[in-house]
N, C-alpha and C positions, 0 to 999 in steps of 0.2 A: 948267224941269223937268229940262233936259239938269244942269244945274248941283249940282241938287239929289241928282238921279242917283248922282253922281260922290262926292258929297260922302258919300253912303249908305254906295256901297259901297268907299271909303277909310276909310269909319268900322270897318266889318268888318273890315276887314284890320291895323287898328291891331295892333301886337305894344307890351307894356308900355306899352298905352295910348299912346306917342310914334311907333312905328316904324311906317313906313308902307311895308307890302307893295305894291309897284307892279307886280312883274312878276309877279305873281300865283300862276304854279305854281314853286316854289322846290324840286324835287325832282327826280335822277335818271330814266331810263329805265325803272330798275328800279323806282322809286317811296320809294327813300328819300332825306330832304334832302340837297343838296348841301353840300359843304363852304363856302360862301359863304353860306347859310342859314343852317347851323349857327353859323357863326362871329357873324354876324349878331344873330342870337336870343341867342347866350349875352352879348355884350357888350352888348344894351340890359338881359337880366336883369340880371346886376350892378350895374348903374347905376341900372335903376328896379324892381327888384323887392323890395316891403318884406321880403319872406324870407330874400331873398339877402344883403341890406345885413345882415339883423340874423346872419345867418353868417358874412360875411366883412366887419364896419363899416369896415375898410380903403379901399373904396370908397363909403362914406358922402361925399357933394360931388362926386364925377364924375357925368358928364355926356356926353353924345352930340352932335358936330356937328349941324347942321341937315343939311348933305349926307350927314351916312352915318347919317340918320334916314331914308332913302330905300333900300330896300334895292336896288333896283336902282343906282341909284349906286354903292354898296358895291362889289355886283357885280363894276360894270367896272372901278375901283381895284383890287381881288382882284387880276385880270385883269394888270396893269402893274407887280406887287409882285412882287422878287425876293425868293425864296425859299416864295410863295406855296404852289406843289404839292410843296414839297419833305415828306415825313413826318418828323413828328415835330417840326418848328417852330412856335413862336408868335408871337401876334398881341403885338406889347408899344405898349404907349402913353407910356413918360416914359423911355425911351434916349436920344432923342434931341434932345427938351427934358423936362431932372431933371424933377422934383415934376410932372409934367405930369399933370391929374388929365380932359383932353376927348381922347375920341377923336372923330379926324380924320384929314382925309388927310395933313395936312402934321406930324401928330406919331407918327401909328402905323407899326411896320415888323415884317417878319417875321424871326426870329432863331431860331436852333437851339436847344433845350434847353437844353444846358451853356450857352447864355450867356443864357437865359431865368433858370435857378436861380439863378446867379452875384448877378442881380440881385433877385432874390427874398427879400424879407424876411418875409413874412406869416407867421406864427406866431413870430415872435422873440419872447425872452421879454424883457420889459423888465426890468433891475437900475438900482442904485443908483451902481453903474458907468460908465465906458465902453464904447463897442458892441466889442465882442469881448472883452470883459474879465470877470471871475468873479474870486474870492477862493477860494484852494485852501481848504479842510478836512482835519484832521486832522492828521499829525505835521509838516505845516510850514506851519499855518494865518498869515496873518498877511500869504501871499506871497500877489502876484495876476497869474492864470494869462492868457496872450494867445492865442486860439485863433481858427481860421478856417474856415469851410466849405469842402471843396475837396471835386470830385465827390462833394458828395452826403454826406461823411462831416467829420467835425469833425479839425481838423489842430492840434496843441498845439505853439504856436509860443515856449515857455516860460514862465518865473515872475520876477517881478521882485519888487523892494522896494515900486514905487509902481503903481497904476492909471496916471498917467498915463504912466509908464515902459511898460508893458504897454500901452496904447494908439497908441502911436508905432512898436512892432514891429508890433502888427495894422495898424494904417494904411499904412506900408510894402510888406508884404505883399500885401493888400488890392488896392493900387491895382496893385502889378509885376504880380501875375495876371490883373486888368484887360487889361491892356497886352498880354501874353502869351496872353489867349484873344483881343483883336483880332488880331492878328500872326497867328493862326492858322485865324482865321476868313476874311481879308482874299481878298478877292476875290470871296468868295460871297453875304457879308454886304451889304446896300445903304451905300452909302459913306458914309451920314449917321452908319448906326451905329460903322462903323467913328471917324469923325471923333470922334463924340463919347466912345466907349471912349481915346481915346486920350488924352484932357485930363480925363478922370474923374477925382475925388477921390472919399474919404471923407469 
C-alpha cells in the first residue's frame, strides 16, 4: 500500500509528464517559485512540451537526464554552479560539449548573456550562402557581404568577390571574439566553459 502511495502521489507531481517534483513545495517565503523551480519547469517545457517544440523545433530531440528529471537533484546542482545567483545568466546546455542536445549535470553551465547570445543562433535565417554571408543588392550587386552579430547588433565586416572569400573573414572574426569574450569572462565563468571558448571554431 506504502508503495502504491508513493507511486500516486509522484504520479501528481509529474511536470511534462517526465519531471518528478520530489521536494514538493518549490517556492519562496513569499510564495513565489524559486529560481531552481523556475529553471526546472522551463527546460523540461522545451524539451517536452508539444507547443513549445512546435515554437521553438530547434529543440525538437533534446532531452532531460534522468538526474535532473528529479527536481530536487536539480536543486542541489543549482546549488554548486558558478554563476548560478548571479542576474542576468543562463542555463546553457552545448558550451561545453558542441551539438549537445541532453541536459545534465556534466553538460549544463551558467554563463552571462553576452556570452549566452554570442552563441545563440535561433532565428538565423538560413541562405544559399555561407553562415554570415548574404549577396549585397543594388549598385554593386554581384559582391557578397560578411557580417557578424556583435552586442546584439549586426557588424559589416565587408564585401568580397566570392562567398567563400567573405566566409573566411566571418570565420576569422567569429572565432578571435570567441577568444576575446573568454579572456574577458575568465575567471567568473566555470572553467569548462572557459576551456571550451577557447578551442571553438566555426
Amino acid at each position: 500500500e506504502m508503495a502504491f502511495l508513493f507511486f500516486e502521489i509522484t504520479k501528481m507531481n509529474l511536470v511534462q509528464g517526465v519531471g518528478i517534483n520530489d521536494k514538493i513545495y518549490p517556492t519562496n517565503t513569499d510564495g513565489k517559485f524559486t529560481a531552481e523551480y523556475q529553471l526546472w519547469k522551463g527546460m523540461l517545457k522545451r524539451c517536452y512540451s508539444i507547443s513549445a517544440l512546435a515554437h521553438r523545433p530547434n529543440y525538437i530531440g533534446c532531452s532531460v537526464s534522468d538526474n535532473f528529471k528529479s527536481y530536487s537533484y536539480f536543486y542541489e546542482w543549482c546549488q554548486t554552479q558558478v554563476g548560478f545567483n548571479n542576474d542576468g545568466w543562463c542555463m546553457d546546455k552545448d558550451i561545453i560539449t558542441r551539438g549537445n542536445k541532453i541536459y545534465g549535470e556534466n553538460t549544463c553551465s551558467f554563463v552571462p548573456q553576452e556570452i549566452n547570445t554570442f552563441f545563440n543562433t535561433y532565428g538565423a535565417v538560413i541562405t544559399d550562402y555561407p553562415l554570415g554571408v548574404h549577396l549585397v543588392k543594388g549598385k554593386v550587386k554581384g559582391k557578397y557581404a560578411a557580417n557578424c552579430r556583435l552586442n546584439g547588433k549586426r557588424k559589416y565586416l565587408g564585401s568580397f568577390d566570392h562567398p567563400q572569400e567573405a566566409y573566411a573573414v566571418y570565420k576569422q572574426f567569429k572565432e578571435k571574439l570567441c577568444k576575446e569574450l573568454a579572456k574577458k569572462w575568465y575567471g567568473q565563468i566555470d572553467h569548462r566553459v572557459y576551456d571550451a571558448m577557447m578551442v571553438w571554431t566555426v
